[in-house]
N, C-alpha and C positions, 0 to 999 in steps of 0.2 A: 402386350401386357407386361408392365416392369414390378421386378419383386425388391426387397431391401438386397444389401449384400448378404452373405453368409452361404453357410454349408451347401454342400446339392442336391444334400436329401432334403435340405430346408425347403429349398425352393420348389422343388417336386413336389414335397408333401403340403405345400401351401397350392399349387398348382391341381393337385388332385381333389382335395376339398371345397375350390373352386365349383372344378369340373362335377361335381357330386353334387354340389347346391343348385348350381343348373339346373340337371337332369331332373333334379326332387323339385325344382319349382314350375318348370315347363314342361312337364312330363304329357300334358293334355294337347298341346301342339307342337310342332317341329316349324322351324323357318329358319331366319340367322337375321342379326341387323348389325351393320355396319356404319360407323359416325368418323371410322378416319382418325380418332382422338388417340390410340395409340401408337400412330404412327411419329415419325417425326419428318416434320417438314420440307420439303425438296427432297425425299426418298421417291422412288420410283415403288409401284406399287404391285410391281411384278417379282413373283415371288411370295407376298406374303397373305397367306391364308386365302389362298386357294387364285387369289389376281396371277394374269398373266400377260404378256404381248399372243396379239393370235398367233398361232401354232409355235408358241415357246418363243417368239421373238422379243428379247428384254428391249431392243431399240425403240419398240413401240408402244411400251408400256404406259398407264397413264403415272402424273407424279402428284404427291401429297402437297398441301399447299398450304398456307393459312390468309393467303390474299384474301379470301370473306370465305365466309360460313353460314349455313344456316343454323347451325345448332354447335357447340363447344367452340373448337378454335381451325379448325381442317376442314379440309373439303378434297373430292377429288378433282384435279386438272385433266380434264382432256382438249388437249388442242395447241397452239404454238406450232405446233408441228406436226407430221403426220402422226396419230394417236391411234391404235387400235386395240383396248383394253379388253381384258376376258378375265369373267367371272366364274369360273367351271366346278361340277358338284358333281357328284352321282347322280345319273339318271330316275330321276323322279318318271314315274307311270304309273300313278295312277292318283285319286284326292282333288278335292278343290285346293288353289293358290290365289294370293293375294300379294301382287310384289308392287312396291312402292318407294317410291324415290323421291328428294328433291332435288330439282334443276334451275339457275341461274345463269340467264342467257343477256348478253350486255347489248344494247343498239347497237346500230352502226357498222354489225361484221355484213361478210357475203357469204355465200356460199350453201352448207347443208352440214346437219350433223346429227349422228345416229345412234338409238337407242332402240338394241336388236335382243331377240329373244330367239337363242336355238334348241330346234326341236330334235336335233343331233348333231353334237359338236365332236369329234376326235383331234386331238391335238397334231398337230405334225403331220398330216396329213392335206393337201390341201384339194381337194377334191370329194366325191360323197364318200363317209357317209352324211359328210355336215349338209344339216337340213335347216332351211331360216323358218323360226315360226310364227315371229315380229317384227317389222320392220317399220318402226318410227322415224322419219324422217322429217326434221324439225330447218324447214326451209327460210332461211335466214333473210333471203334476194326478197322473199313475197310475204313473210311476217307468219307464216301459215306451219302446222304440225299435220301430218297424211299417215295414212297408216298405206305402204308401198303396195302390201300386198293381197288387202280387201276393199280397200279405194276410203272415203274419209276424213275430211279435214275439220279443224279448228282454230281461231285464230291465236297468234302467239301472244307470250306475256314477257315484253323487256325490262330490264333492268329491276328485278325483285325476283322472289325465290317462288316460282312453281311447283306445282303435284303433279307426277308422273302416276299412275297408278294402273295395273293391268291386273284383271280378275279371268283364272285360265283354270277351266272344269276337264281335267285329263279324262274323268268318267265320261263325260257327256261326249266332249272332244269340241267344246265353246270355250271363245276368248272375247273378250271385250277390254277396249284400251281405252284411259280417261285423260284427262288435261284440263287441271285447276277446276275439276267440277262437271267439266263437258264431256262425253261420252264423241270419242273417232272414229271407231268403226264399230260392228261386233261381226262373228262372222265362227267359220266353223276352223279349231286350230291346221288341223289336219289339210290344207287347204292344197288345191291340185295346181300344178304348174308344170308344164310339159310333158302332160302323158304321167305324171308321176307323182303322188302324195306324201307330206309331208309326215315323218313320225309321231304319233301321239303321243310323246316324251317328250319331255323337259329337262334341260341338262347344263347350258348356261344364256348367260348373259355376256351379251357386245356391246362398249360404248366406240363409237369410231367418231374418224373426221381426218378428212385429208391433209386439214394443218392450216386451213386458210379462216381459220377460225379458234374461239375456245366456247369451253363450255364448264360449269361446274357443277357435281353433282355433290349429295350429302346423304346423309340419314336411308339407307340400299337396303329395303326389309325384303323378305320374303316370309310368308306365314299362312299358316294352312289354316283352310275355312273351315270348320264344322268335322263331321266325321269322325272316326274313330282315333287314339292316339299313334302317332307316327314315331318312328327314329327321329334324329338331330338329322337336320341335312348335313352329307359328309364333303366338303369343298377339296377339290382334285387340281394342285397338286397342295401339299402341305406344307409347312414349315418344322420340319423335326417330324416326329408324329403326325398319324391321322389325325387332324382336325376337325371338330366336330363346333358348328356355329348352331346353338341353340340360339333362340327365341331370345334377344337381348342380353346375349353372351358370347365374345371372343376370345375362342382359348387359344393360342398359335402356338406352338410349337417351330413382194409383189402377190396379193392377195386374191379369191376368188371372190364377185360378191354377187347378189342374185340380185337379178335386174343391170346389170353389169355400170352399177352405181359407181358414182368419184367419188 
């Protein structure tokens, strides 16, 4: 967000009223959404408001683009090269969620590229306690989107802008993942894989890709269904201050993978 020149109590006190208007208008849900519009263009997206390379690696960050959009003038880049973007928040446990993306995928690449939901991420660490609690795998070779780790497919959509959309019940411990309308898997979040069950938390989002591909993403919501009123999701790490992405509001201030994916 850019404010005019002037004072720095100007700008705070313009920044706090912001942040006030917010809270007084979305007080009924919590979520955050993301359009990329204050970014500027060819920045890397790690660092700001809560983006990062997985476990703090800036090399692998995705970057701001304006090559197409689906909405204002940005978009995010993942891919040209090895890309593993991370979206990280305070662990959310417990409420309905509803996270939503668009995605533009161009004919003609190879390969695979991913759209992950962790059920416990720690930064800098690369080993558990990070638990995967989605694994979208949008296979480029066979036109087809799988969900890796409750089975699932649907076919893909080239060259125009797709709906990612994943509805994930932390009370119940049900997720259900969609594509342009179509329903990929449902299944239970908590889901066993070696003897060992995943967290029924929620705490961030993966965009990956090994680089032999790109991908673009837009309009990143997440927003609570129903229920009683929540906090602002709080996104880890910040820029200045705690950052708090309400509901249609930005205020900024060698890898392990399961299923031993490329």
């Amino acid at each position: 967000m850019q404010f005019m020149r002037g004072p720095s109590w100007r700008r705070e006190g313009i920044a706090a009223i912001a942040a006030l208007a917010c809270a007084l208008t979305h007080q009924a849900q919590a979520g955050f959404f993301n359009d990329f519009e204050s970014y500027k263009p060819g920045t890397s997206i790690g660092g700001l408001d809560g983006w990062s390379g997985w476990d703090k690696n800036a090399a692998v960050a995705g970057i701001v683009t304006d090559r197409i959009s689906a909405s204002g003038s940005n978009s995010l880049q993942i891919g040209e090269r090895p890309t593993d973007s991370v979206l990280e928040f305070k662990r959310l446990e417990s409420g309905a969620w509803s996270l939503s993306a668009r995605l533009f995928l161009a004919s003609g690449q190879r390969g695979s590229t991913y759209f992950i939901l962790m059920s416990d991420y720690v930064a800098e660490r690369n080993a558990d306690p990070k638990q995967w609690g989605l694994q979208l795998r949008f296979d480029l070779d066979n036109g087809v989107v799988g969900d890796d780790l409750r089975g699932g497919k649907v076919a893909l959509q080239f060259d125009r802008w797709a709906d990612i959309r994943v509805d994930l019940d932390l009370d119940s411990g049900s997720v259900v993942s969609w594509y342009n309308g179509e329903a990929i898997a449902k299944g239970a979040w908590d889901w066993a894989a070696s003897g060992s069950r995943s967290a029924q938390t929620f705490n961030a989002i993966n965009l990956y890709t090994a680089g032999d591909n790109v991908a673009f993403y837009d309009d990143v919501e997440l927003l609570q269904v129903g229920g009683s009123a929540a906090s602002p999701v709080v996104v880890i790490p910040s820029t200045g201050a705690t950052s708090m992405l309400a509901l249609g509001c930005v205020l900024t201030g060698g890898r392990r993978r399961w299923g031993g994916r490329g």
